[in-house]
N, C-alpha and C positions, 0 to 999 in steps of 0.2 A: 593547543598543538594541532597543527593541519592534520589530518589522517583521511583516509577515502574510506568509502560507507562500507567495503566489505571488511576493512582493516576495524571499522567501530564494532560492526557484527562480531567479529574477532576477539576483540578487548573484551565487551561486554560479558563474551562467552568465559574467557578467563577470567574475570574479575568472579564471577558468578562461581565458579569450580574454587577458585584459591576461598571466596567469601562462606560458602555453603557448601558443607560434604554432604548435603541430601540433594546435588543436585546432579545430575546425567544427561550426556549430552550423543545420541546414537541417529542412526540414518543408513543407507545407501550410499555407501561413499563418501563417508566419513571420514576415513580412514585412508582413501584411497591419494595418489602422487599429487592430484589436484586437490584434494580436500573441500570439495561444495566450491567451488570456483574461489580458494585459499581462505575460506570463514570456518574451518578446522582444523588447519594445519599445523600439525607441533603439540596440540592439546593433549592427543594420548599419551605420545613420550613424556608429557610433564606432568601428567596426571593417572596412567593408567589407564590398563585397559577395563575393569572395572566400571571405572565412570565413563571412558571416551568411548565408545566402539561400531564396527559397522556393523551392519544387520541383513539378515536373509529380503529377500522381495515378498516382501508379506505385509500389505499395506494395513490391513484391515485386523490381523491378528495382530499386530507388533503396535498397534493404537490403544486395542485390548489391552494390552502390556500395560501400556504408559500409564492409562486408569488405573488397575490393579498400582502397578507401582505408588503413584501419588497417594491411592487409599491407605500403602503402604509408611508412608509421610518421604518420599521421596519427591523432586521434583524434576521431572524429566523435559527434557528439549525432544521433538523428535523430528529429525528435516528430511523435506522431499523435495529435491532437486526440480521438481516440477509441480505446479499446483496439479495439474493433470494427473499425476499419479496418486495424489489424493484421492483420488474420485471414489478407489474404492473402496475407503473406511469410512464413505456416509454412515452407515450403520454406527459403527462406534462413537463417532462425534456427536452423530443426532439425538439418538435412541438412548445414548449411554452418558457420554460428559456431558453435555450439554445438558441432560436434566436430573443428574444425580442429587446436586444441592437441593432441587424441588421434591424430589422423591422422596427423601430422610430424612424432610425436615431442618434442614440448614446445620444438619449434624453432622455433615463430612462434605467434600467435595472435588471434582477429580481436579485439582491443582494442573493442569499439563499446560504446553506450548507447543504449537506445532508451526515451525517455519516453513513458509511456502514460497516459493520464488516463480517469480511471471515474468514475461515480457518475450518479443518476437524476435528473429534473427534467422538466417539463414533457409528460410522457405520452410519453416518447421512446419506451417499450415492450422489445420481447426483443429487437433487431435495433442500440440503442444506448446501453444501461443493462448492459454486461458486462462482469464481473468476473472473469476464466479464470487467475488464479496459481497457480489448484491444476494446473492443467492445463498451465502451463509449467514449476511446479515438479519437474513428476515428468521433464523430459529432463535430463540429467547433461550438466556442460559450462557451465551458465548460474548465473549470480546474480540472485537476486531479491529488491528491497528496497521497502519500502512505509511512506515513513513518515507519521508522523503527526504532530507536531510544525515548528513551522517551523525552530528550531535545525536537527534532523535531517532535514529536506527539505534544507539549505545543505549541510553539513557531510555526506549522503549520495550525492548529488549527486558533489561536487568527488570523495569516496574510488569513487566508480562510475568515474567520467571515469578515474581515475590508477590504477584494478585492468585487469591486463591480461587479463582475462578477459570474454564480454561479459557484460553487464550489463542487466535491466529494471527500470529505475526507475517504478515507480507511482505516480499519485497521485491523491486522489480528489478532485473540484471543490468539495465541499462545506467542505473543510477550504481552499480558495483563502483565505479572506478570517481566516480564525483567526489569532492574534498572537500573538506570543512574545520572547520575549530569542534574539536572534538578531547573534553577535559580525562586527565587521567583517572584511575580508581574507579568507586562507586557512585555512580547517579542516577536518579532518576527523572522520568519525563512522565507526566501524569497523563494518566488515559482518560481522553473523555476530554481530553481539553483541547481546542484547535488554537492557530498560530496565525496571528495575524502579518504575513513578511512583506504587505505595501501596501499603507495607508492610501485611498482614495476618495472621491467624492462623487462620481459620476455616479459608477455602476460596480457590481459586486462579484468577482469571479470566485468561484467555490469550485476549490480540487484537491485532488488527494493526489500521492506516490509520483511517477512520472510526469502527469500533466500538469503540476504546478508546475515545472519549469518554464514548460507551454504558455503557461499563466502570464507568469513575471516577466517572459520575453515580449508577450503581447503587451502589456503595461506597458513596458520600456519604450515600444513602437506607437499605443497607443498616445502617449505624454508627448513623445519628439515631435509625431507629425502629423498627431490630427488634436492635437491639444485636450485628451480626454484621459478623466484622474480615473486608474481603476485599481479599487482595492482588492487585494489578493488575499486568500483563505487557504493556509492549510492545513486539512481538517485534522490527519493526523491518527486518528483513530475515527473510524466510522460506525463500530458500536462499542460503548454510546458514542454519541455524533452530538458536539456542540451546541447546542440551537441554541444557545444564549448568543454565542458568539456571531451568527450567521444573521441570526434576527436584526440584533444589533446596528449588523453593517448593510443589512437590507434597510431598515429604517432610513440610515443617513441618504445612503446612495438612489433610493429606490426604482433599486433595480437589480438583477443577479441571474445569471448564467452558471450553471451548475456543469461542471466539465469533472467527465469520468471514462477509466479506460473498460468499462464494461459496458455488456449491448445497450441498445437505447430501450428494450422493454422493460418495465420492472427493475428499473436500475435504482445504484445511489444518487444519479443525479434527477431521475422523475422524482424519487421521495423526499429530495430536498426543497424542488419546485411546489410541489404539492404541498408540503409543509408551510413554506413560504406565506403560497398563495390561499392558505387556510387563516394565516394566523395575520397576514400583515398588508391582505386584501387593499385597503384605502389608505397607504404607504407607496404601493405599484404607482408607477410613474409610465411603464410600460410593461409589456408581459414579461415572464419569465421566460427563461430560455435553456431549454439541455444541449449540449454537446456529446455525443457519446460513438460508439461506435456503431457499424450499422447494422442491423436486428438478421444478421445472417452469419455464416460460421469465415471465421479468417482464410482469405486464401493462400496457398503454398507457393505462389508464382511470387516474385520479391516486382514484377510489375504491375499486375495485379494492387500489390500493397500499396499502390504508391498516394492508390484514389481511396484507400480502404480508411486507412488509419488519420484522426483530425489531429493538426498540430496549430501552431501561432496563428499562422495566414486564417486559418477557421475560425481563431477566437474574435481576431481581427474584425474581419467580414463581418461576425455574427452580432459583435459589439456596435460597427458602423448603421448595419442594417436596422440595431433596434434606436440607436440614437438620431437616424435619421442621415446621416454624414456620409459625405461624398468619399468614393473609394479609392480617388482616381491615384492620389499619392502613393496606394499602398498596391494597385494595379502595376507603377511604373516601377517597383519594386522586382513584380514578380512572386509568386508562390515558392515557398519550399517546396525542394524535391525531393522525397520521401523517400529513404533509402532503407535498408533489411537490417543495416548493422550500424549504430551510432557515431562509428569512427573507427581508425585503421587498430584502436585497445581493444574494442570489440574480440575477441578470440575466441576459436569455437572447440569442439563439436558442441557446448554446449552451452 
């Protein structure tokens, strides 16, 4: 059945609450006429306010919660309408869930999920347009999954909820309203596993959330009209992160452009590069290549954004320039013109 990726977020949440009475699902506007931009809507009435409910602004205390709960054998959901407002329970994620299983001896473990939603729009600027998975990637103890699809937002989701480990589920607003074949009930999508969604032979594009689309568009343009096969990666969960999968497709292709929407320092795409270029050295056909954003904070001006943020045309370029290939078909094209809000669905404040 078609459904769009916040309607799977949705399902998954339901399915989890009718499947599981240890599970709790609380936030910041949870509760509220919008519901997390409609991925909680209806939940409390069918469920109560017990399990469904909103919460005080207390980022760092109400994380606490979530620990203590799970200790408790509950399994809590807990959303933040912004990865940004995350920022202030590093303590509890770092210090606490993230290393309780190490601590005890593998004799308990803080079970929680915490959804985080990203993406830019309306001149929110560097203070609410951030993306930091590289940056929770690198503390040991955590799962980190981002998907892009709405099948794999449902079926991500439910296997986050049911992994006893904790878990950050990301997701970016821009892909809210995208459609897909999304089954009913309970499924899952295994973490730790990436998705291969177009076979190729050249070269190997590796991306996660948002920029696969970026990916498959570039493919589609690279195939038409410059005759070049590029295999597309989506990783799908970045800890752990595939490297069977990636290696693989670097082997055949040798070649790969690691495309992520996080800065270009200390990213997920240097550490796949590096990775790469550690383990499949005399495979390289040419260097590796990152796409990422640029190692400064987003700016709030939607003109500004237009040079900020890399989309197709970059993957394009970046893929011609390392194969050697003339631009000139994809010059008489023209660049995409980079806009604040994906289309006229886009709807704000937030």
């Amino acid at each position: 059945m078609q459904k769009s990726y916040i309607t799977a977020i949705k399902d998954a949440q339901r399915t989890l609450l009718k499947n599981y009475k240890n599970v709790l699902i609380y936030g910041l506007g949870v509760t509220d006429p919008k519901g997390i931009f409609g991925s909680t809507l209806g939940l409390q009435a069918e469920f109560g306010s017990e399990r469904v409910f909103d919460t005080p602004l207390s980022e760092n205390a109400l994380t606490g919660v979530s620990i203590g709960l799970s200790l408790a054998g509950f399994k809590p959901i807990f959303i933040h309408q912004r990865f940004d407002f995350f920022l202030l329970a590093m303590d509890q994620l770092v210090n606490s869930a993230a290393k309780w299983h190490m601590m005890y001896g593998g004799q308990s473990s803080a079970s929680i999920v915490i959804r985080l939603i990203v993406g830019r729009g309306w001149g929110q600027g560097p203070t609410h347009a951030q993306s930091l998975h590289s940056w929770l990637a690198h503390i040991p103890g955590l799962k980190i999954v981002m998907p892009f699809t709405p099948h794999d937002a449902k079926g991500l989701l439910i296997s986050s909820v049911l992994d006893p480990n904790p878990v950050i589920f990301i997701e970016h607003r821009w892909l809210h309203q995208t459609e897909g074949d999304v089954p009913d009930g309970e499924y899952g999508v295994e973490i730790g596993k990436a998705a291969i969604l177009r076979e190729g032979r050249d070269i190997t594009l590796v991306s996660t959330s948002l920029m696969v689309a970026e990916a498959l568009k570039s493919a589609d343009i690279l195939e038409k009209d410059f005759g070049i096969s590029a295999e597309v990666i989506d990783l799908r969960s970045i800890k752990p992160i595939d490297w069977e999968t990636i290696l693989n497709s670097v082997k055949k292709t040798g070649g790969v452009i690691a495309i992520d929407i996080s800065h270009s320092f200390v990213s997920l795409a240097s550490e796949i590069v590096a990775h790469v270029s550690q383990y499949l050295h005399s495979y390289l056909r040419f260097k590796p290549m990152t796409i990422c954003l640029p190692d400064k904070s987003v700016p709030t001006s939607h003109f500004l954004t237009a040079d900020y943020y890399p989309d197709s045309f970059t993957i394009i370029s970046s893929v011609c320039e390392l194969l050697g290939v003339e631009e000139r078909t994809l010059l008489s094209k023209g660049k995409n013109v980079q806009k604040d809000v994906p289309g006229e669905w886009f709807k704000g404040p937030f």
